[in-house]
C-alpha positions as CSV (number, residue, x, y, z in Angstrom):
1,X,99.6,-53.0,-15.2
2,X,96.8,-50.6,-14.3
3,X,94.5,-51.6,-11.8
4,X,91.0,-50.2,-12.5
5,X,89.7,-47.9,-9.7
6,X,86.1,-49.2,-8.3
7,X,83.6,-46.6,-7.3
8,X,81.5,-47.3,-4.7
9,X,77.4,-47.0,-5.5
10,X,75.9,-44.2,-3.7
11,X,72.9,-44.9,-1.8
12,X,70.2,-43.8,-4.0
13,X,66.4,-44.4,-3.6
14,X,65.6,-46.7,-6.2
15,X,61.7,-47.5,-4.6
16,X,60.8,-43.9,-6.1
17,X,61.7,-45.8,-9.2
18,X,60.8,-49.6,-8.5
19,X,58.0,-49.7,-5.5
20,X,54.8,-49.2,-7.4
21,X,53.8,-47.6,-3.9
22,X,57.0,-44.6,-3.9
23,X,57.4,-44.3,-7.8
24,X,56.6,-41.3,-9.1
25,X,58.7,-41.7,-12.6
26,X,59.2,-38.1,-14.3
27,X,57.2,-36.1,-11.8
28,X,59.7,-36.2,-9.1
29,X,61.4,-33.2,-9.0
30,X,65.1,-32.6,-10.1
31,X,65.8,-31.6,-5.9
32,X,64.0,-34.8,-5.0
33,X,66.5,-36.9,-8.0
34,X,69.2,-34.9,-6.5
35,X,68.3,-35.7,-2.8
36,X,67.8,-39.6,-3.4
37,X,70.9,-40.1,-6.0
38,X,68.7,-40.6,-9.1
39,X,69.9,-38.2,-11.1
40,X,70.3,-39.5,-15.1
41,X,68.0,-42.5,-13.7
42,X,65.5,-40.2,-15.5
43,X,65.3,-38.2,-18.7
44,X,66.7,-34.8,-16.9
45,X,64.7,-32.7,-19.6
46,X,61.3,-34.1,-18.7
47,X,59.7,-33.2,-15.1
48,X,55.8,-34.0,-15.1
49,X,53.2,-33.4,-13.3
50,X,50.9,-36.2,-12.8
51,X,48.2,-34.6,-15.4
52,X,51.4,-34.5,-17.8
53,X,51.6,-38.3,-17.3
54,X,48.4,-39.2,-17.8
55,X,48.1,-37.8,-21.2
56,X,51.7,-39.7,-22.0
57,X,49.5,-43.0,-21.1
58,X,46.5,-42.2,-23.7
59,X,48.7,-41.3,-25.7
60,X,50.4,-44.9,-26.0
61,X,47.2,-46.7,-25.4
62,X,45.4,-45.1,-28.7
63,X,49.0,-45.1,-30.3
64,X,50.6,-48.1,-29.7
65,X,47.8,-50.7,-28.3
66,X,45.8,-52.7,-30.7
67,X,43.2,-54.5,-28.7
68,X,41.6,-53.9,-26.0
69,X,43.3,-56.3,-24.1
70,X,46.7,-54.5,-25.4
71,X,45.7,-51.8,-23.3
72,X,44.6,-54.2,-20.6
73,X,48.0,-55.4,-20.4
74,X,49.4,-52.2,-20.7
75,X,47.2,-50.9,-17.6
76,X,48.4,-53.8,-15.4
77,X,51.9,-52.9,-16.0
78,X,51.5,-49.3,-15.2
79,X,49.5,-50.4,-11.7
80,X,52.5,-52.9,-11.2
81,X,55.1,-50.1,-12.0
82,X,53.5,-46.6,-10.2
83,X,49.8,-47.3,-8.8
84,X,49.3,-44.1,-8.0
85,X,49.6,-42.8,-12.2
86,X,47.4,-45.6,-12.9
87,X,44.3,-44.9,-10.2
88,X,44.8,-41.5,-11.2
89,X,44.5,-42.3,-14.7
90,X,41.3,-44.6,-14.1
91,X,39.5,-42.3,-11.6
92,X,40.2,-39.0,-13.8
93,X,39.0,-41.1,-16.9
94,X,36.6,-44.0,-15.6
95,X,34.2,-44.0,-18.4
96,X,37.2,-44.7,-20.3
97,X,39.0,-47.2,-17.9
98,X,36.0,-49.2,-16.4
99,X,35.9,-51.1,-19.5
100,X,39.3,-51.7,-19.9
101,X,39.6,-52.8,-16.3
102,X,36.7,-55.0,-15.8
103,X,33.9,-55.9,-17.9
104,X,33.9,-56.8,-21.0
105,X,37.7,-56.9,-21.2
106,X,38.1,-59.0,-17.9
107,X,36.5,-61.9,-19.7
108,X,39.4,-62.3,-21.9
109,X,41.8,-61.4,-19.8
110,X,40.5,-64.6,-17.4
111,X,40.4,-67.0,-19.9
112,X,43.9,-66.1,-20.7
113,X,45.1,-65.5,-17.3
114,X,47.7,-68.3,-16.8
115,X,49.3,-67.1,-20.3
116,X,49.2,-63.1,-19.5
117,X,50.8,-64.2,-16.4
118,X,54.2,-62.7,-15.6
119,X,56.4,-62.3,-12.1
120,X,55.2,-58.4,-12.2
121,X,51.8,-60.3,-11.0
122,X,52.2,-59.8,-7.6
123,X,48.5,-59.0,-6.4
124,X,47.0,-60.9,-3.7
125,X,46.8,-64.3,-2.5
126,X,46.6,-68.0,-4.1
127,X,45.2,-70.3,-1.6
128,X,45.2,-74.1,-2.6
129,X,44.3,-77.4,-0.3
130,X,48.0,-77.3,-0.2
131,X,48.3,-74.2,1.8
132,X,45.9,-75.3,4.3
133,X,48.5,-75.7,7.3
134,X,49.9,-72.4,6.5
135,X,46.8,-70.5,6.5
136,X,47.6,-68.1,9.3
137,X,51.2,-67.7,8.4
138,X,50.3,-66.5,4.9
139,X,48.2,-63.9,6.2
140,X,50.6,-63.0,8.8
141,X,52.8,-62.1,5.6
142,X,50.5,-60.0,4.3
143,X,52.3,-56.4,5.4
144,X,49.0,-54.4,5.6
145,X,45.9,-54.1,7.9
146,X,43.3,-54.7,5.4
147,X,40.3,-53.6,5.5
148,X,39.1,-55.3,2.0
149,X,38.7,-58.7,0.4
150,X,37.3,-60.2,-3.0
151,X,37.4,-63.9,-3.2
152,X,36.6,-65.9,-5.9
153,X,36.8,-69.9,-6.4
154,X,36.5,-69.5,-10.2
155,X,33.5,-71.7,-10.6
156,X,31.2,-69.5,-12.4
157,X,33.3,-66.2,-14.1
158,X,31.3,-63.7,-15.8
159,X,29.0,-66.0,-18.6
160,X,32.5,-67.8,-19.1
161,X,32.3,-70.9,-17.0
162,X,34.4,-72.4,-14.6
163,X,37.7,-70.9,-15.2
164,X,39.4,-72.3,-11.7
165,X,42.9,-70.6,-11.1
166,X,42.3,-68.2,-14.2
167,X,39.2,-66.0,-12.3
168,X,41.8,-64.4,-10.5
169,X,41.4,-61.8,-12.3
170,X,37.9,-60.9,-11.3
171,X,38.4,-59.8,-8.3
172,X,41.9,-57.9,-8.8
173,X,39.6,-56.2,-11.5
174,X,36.6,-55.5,-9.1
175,X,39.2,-54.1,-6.4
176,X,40.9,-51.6,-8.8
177,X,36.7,-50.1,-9.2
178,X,36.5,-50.6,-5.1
179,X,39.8,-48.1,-4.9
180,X,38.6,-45.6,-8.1
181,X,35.4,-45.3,-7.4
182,X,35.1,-45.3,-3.4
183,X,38.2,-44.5,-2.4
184,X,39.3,-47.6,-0.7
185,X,43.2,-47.2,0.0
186,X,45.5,-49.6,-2.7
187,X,47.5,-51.1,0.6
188,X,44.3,-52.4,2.4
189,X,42.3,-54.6,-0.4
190,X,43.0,-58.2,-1.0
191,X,42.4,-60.2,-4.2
192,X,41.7,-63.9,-2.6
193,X,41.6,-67.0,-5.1
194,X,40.5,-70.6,-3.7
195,X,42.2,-72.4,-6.0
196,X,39.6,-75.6,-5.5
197,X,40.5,-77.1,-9.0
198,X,38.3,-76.9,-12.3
199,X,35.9,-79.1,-13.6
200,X,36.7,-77.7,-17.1
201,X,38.9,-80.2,-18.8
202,X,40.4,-78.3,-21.4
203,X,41.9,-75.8,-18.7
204,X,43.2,-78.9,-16.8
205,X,45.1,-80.0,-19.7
206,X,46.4,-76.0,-20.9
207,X,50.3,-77.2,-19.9
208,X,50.2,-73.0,-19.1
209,X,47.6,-73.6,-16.8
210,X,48.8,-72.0,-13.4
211,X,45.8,-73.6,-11.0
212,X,45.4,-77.2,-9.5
213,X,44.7,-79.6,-12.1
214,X,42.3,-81.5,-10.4
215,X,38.1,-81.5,-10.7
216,X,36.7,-79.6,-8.1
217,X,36.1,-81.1,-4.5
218,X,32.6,-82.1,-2.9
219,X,30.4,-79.7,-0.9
220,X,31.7,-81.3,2.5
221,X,35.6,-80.8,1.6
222,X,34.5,-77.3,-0.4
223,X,32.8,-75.7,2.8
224,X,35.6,-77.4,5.0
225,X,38.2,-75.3,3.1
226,X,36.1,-72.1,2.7
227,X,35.3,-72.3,6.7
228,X,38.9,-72.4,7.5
229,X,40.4,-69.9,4.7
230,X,37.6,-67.6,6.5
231,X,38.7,-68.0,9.8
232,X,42.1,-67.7,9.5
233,X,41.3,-64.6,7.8
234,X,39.2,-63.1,10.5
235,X,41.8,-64.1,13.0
236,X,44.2,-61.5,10.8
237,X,41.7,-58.8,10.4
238,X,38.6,-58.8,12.4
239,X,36.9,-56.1,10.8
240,X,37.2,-56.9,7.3
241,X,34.7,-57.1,4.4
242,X,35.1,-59.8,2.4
243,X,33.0,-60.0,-0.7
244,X,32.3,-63.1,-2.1
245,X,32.3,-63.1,-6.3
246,X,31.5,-65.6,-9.0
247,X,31.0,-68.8,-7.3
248,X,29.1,-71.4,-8.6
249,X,24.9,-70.6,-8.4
250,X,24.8,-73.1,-5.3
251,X,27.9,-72.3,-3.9
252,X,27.0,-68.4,-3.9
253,X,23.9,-69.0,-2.0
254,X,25.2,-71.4,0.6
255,X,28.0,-69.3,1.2
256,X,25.8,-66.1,1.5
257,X,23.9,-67.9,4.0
258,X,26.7,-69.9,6.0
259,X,29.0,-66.6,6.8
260,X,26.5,-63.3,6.2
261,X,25.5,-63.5,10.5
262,X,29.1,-65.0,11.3
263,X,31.1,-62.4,9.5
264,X,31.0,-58.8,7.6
265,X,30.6,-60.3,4.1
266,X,28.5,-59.9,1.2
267,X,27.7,-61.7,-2.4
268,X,28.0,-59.4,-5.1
269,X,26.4,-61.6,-8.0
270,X,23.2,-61.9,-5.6
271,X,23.0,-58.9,-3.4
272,X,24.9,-55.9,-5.5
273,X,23.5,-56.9,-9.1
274,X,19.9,-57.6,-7.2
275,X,20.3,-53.4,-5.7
276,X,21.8,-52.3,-9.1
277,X,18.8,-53.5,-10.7
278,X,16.4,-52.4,-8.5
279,X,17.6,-48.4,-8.7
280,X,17.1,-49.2,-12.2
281,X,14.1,-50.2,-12.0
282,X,12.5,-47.7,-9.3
283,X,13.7,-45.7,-12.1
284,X,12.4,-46.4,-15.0
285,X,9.0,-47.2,-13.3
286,X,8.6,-43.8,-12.2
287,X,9.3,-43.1,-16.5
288,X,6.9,-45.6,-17.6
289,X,3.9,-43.7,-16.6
290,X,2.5,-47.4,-15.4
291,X,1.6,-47.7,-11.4
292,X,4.0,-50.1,-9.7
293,X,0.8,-52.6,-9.0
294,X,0.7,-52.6,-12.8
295,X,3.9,-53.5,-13.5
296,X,4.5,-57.2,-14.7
297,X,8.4,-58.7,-15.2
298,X,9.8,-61.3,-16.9
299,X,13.2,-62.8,-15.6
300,X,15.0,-65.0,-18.8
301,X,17.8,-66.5,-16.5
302,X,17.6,-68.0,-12.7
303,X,20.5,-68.8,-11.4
304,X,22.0,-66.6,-8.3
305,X,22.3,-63.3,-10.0
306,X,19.0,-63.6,-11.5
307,X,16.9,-64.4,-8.0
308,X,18.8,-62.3,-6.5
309,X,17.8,-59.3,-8.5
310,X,14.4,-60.9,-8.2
311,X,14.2,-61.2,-4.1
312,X,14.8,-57.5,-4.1
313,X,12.8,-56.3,-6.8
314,X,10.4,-58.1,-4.7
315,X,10.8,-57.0,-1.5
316,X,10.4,-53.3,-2.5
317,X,7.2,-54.2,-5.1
318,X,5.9,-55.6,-1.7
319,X,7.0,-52.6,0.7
320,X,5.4,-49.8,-1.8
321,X,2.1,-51.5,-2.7
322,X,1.9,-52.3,0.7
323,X,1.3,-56.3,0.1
324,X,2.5,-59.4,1.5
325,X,6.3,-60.7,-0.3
326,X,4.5,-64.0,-1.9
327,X,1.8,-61.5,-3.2
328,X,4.3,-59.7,-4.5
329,X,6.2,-62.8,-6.4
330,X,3.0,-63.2,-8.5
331,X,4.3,-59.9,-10.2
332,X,7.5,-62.2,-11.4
333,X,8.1,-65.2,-14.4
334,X,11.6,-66.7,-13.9
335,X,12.0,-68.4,-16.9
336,X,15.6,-70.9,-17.3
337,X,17.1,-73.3,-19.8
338,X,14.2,-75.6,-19.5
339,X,11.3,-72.8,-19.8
340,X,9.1,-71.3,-17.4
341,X,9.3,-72.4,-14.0
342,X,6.4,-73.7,-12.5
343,X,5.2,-76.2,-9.6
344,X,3.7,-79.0,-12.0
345,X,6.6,-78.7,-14.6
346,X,7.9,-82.3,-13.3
347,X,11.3,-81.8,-12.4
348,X,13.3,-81.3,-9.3
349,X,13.8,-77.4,-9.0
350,X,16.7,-76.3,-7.1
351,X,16.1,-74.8,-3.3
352,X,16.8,-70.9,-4.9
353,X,14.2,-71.6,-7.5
354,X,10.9,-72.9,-5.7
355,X,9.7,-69.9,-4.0
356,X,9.2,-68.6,-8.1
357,X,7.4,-71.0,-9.3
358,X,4.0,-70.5,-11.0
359,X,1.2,-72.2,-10.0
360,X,-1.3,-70.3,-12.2
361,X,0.2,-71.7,-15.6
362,X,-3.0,-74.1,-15.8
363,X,-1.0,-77.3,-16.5
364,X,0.2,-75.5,-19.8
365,X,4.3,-75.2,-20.1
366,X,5.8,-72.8,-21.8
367,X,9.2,-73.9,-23.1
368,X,10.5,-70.9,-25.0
369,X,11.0,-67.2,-24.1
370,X,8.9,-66.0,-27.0
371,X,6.0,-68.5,-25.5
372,X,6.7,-66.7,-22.0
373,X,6.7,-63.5,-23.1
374,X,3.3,-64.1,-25.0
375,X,1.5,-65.5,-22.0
376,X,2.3,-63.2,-19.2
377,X,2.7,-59.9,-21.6
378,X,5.2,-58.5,-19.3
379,X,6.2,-54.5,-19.1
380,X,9.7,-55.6,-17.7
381,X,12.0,-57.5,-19.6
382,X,15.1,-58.8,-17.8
383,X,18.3,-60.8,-18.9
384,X,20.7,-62.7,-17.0
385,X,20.9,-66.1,-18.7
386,X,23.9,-65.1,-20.5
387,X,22.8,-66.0,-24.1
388,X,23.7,-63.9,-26.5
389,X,21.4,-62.2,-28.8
390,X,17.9,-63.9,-26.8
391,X,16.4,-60.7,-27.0
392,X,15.8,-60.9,-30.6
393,X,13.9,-58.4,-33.3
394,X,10.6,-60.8,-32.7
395,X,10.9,-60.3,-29.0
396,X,11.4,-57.0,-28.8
397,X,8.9,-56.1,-31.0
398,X,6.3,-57.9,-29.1
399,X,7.7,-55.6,-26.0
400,X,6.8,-52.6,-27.8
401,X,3.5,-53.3,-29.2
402,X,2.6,-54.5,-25.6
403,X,4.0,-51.3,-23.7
404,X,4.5,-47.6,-24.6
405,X,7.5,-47.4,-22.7
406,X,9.2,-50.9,-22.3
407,X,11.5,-51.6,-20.0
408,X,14.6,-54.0,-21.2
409,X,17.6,-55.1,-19.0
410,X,19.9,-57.2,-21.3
411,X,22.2,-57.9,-18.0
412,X,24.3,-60.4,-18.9
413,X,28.2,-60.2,-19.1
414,X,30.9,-59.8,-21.3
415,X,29.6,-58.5,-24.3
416,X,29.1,-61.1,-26.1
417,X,26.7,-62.6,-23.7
418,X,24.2,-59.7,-23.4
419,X,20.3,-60.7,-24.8
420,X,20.9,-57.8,-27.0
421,X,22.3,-54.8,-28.1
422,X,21.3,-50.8,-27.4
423,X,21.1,-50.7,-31.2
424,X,18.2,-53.2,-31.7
425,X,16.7,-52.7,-28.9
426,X,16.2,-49.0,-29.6
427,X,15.8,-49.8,-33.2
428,X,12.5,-52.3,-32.4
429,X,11.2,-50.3,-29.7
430,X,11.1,-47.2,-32.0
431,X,13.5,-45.5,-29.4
432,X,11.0,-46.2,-27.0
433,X,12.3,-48.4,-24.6
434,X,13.6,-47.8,-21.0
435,X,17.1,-49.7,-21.4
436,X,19.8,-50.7,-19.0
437,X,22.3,-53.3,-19.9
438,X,25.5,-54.8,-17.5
439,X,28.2,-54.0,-20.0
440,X,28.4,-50.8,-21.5
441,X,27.3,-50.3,-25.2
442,X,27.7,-46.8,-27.4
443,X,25.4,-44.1,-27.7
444,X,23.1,-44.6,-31.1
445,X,20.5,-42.4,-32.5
446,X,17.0,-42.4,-32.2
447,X,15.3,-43.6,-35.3
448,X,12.8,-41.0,-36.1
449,X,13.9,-38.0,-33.9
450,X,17.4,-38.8,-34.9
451,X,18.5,-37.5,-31.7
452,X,21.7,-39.6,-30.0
453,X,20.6,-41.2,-27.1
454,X,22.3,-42.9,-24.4
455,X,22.3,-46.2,-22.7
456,X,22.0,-46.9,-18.9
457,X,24.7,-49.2,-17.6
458,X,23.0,-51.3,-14.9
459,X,26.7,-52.0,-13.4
460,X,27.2,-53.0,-10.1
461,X,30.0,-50.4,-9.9
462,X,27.2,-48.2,-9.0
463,X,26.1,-50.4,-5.6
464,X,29.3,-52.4,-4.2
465,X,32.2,-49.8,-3.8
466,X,29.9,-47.5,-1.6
467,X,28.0,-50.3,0.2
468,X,31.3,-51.5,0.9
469,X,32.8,-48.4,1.9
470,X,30.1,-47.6,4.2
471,X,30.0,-50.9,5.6
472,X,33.6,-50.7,6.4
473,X,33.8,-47.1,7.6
474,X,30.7,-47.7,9.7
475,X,32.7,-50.7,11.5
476,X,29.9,-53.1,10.8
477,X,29.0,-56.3,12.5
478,X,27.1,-57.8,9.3
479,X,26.0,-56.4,5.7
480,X,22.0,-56.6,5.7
481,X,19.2,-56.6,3.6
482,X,18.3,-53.3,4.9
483,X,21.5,-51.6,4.3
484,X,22.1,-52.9,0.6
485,X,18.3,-51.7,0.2
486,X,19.5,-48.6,1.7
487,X,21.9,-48.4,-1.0
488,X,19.7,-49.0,-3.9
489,X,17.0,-46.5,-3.1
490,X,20.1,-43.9,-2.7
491,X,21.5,-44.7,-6.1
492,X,18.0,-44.2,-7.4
493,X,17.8,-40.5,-6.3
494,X,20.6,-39.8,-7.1
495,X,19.6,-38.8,-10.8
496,X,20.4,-35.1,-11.1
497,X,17.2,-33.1,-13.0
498,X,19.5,-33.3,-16.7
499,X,19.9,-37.0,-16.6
500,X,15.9,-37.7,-15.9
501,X,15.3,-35.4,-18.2
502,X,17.4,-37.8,-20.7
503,X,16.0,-40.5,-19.7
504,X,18.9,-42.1,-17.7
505,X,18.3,-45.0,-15.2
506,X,21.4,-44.1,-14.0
507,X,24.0,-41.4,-13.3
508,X,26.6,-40.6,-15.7
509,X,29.9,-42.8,-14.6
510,X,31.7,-39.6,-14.2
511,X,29.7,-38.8,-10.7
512,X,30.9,-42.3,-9.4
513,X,32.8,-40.9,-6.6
514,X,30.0,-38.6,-5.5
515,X,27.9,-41.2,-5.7
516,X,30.1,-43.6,-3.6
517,X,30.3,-41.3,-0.8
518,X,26.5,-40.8,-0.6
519,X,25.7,-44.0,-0.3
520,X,28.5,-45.0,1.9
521,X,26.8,-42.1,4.5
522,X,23.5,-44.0,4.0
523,X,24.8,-47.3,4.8
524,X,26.8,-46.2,7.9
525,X,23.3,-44.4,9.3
526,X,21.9,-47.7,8.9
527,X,24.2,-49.2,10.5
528,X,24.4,-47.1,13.4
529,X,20.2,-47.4,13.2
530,X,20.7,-51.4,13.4
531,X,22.9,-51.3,16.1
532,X,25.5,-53.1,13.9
533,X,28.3,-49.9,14.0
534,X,31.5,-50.8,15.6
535,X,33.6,-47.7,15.0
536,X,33.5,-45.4,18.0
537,X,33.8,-41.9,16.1
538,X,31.5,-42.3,13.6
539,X,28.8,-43.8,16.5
540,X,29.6,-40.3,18.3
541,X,29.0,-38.7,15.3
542,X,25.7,-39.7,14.9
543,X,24.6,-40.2,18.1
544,X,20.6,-40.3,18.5
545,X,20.2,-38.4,15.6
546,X,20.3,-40.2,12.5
547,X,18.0,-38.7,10.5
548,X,19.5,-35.2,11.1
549,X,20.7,-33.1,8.2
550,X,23.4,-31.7,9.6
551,X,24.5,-35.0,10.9
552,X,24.2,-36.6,7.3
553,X,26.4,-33.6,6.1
554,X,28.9,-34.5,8.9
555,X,29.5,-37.9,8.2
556,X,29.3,-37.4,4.1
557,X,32.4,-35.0,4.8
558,X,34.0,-37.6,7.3
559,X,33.5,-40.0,4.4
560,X,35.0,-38.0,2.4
561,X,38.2,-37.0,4.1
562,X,38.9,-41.1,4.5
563,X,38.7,-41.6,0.4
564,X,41.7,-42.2,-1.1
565,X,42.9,-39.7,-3.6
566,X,45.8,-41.2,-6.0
567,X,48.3,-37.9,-5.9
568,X,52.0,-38.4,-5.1
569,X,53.1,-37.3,-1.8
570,X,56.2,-35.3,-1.2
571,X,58.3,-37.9,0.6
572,X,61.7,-36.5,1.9
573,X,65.0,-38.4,2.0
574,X,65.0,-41.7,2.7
């Protein structure tokens, strides 16, 4: 009887194969498959380099995916598999990408979370009532010093609803633009999801569904949990930013408030879309050929994003025409579900809202948009109400016959939510308008000129990846008003002489990196200004001198240096 012989494994590498950290798939090189035992582990034929790979990944996105969530998927696998391919596919095509990984296809991919879910999904940290006496032990598991946080509790995703558990994918999402667009390093950002519950039944009862299946606490037990999840991780990393994203219009206020002077945190919803929309805005006033003391906006939609965008716009209408902030709130009409908001309407307004309300209305309500837009004839139009299709043919029309160049700002997301399309709008205006819209829409052509023109994106992509680069760079105490102001009026010059001259609000995506960097510089000087810097060499840098070019070009190139650039190292032998 033979006895078979049994050859021992060698000791090969395999996390150049199976750590999404180390793999480098068909780039590494034959001497490195040699070196680490994986020869045959790989098609021998096929050595890439990283550009190679890229093109294999279009390729089987536009060959082989279907949907866009398809290649949603498909992206998530690659950043699970090699997430060094996959930032260097997104950052080398983010026009492309930004889509794909957040809005619009992040709103399908959250209401389908629990079902897309697979054990690949290993990407941050689900913290339930359940894990409250293992707070600091989780994060003592976490392997990395991070330096970044998004947390979410689900309550208010996108123009979707309370999606509990399922909103994770928010801010995995808005991390992957953190790391592509600023340069934040992969191994130091954390997705955080509270998972609190839902209050949406139908989620409850989804026998997929992944979160608690419980309604969603009080505010007493609600702020409890949030107070110690934020301590425990503070006690892990005492440095880090943690940005707070989609919670509930109350929530995201009272959260802003309780931990903004206790911690270095910041609300996205309020603060980043609020600076976004400002840039825009300084923007397209200086293309509308009307004064800013002229100008006169109208808000459709007032929960936290849309005061939010508000309180800033206001704050800068008040700092250039030189007036007092409640002077400068009588440039504004907040308008939500129940019509324009004013002090004799006869309900109970919430906290954010009474600082907005009219009291020059007469005693007359206005109940409708249309109604609104008639009375205070404004040259700004601006959506975040998340109704589809609100900026109607009627209501866009009157914006045109009231203003040569109107400004319209159908903000709300996914898709399917905005107040209207680049299409009609440009089609009512008579290609007239001043547009910028939250998710991205395709070029059309103007209706006379027939010239193709192109849509501004008012995305906070442009605000929160270098606010929170520079923030984090700069070692700062807190995130302040000044500093995300700081980061708006950078974005707004940032316009390079061929995109005014197209009419752009906003830079071309392509320039997102650039962009980043300069107004991660900005937002460091700040800090260092405030007295808020923490980190010792780029305090030396800038010494008393804040304002000085050369120290500006300094710390850009320091900034610079510290990005994170997805290309595979040249590991040896392990």
């Amino acid at each position: 009887m033979l006895t078979p012989s049994v050859v021992a494994p060698s000791e090969s590498n395999n996390s150049f194969l199976t750590d999404t950290f180390t793999n480098q798939g068909t780039a590494l090189t034959m001497a490195m498959r040699t070196a680490n035992h994986l020869r045959g582990r790989i098609p021998t034929s096929a050595v890439e380099t990283i550009q190679q790979q890229c093109q294999r990944c279009l390729h089987f996105m536009n060959t082989c995916c279907t949907t866009d969530l398809d290649k949603y998927n498909y992206l998530q696998r690659l950043k699970y598999e090699d997430i060094t391919l996959f930032y260097r596919l997104v950052v080398d095509n983010l026009s492309l990408m930004a889509p794909l990984i957040y809005t619009p296809t992040i709103g399908e991919a959250c209401v389908k979370f629990s079902t897309l879910y697979t054990p690949a999904h290993r990407d941050g940290l689900f913290l339930s009532m359940a894990d409250l006496p293992y707070l600091d032990e989780i994060m003592m598991d976490v392997p990395y010093d991070m330096s970044l946080a998004v947390m979410t509790d689900g309550s208010r995703i996108l123009g979707l609803g309370d999606l509990g558990l399922n909103g994770m994918g928010i801010p995995q999402g808005k991390l992957a633009l953190y790391i592509a667009a600023a340069g934040f390093n992969p191994t130091k950002t954390l997705a955080i999801s509270l998972d609190l519950g839902t209050n949406t039944e139908s989620i409850r009862n989804d026998p997929f569904y992944l979160g608690a299946r419980t309604a969603r606490p009080n505010d007493a037990v609600f702020f409890d949990f949030v107070d110690k999840v934020m301590a425990a991780v503070y006690r892990r990393w005492p440095r880090i930013l943690v940005q707070f994203e989609d919670f509930s219009t109350d929530h995201a206020f009272d959260t802003l408030a309780r931990y903004r002077d206790k911690y270095l945190t910041f609300n996205d919803d309020i603060q980043g879309t609020g600076a976004v929309i400002l840039s825009g805005f300084i923007n397209a006033v200086k293309m509308s050929g009307v004064a800013m003391k002229d100008h006169r906006v109208l808000f459709f939609g007032a929960g936290s994003a849309g005061v939010g965008v508000a309180t800033q716009l206001a704050e800068h209408v008040a700092e250039a025409c030189g007036i007092s902030i409640e002077q400068a709130r009588g440039f504004f009409w907040m308008v939500d579900s129940k019509g324009l908001i004013t002090a004799d309407r006869g309900d109970k307004l919430q906290e954010h809202k009474v600082s907005w309300a009219r009291k020059d209305n007469k005693g007359i309500q206005y109940k409708t948009l249309l109604e609104v837009l008639q009375y205070a004839k404004p040259t700004c139009l601006i959506g975040l109400a998340t109704i589809g299709g609100a900026f109607d043919a009627e209501i866009l029309v009157d914006m045109a016959q009231m203003n040569q160049r109107p400004i319209i700002m159908p903000l709300s997301n996914p898709l399917t939510n905005a107040e209207c399309t680049f299409a009609d709008a440009v089609k009512y205006t008579h290609g007239r308008c001043l547009f910028a819209s939250g998710t991205a829409f395709p070029v059309c052509e103007h209706p006379t000129t027939k010239k193709i023109l192109t849509p501004g994106q008012g995305n906070n992509m442009y605000i929160f990846p270098g606010l929170g680069l520079g923030s984090v760079i700069a070692g700062a105490k807190h995130v302040t008003d000044t500093m995300v102001n700081t980061a708006a009026v950078t974005l707004a010059n940032s316009l390079t002489q061929d995109e005014i001259s197209e009419g752009l609000l906003y830079p071309r995506l392509a320039r997102i990196r650039e962009i980043s960097a300069e107004i991660a510089r900005d937002v460091a000087l700040c800090a260092v200004r405030e007295g808020l810097a923490r980190d010792a060499n780029v305090i030396s840098m800038v010494g008393s001198n804040p304002k000085d070019a050369a120290v500006s070009a300094k710390l850009l190139a320091h900034i610079k240096n510290l990005m994170y650039a997805p290309v595979y190292p040249k590991p040896a032998k392990i």
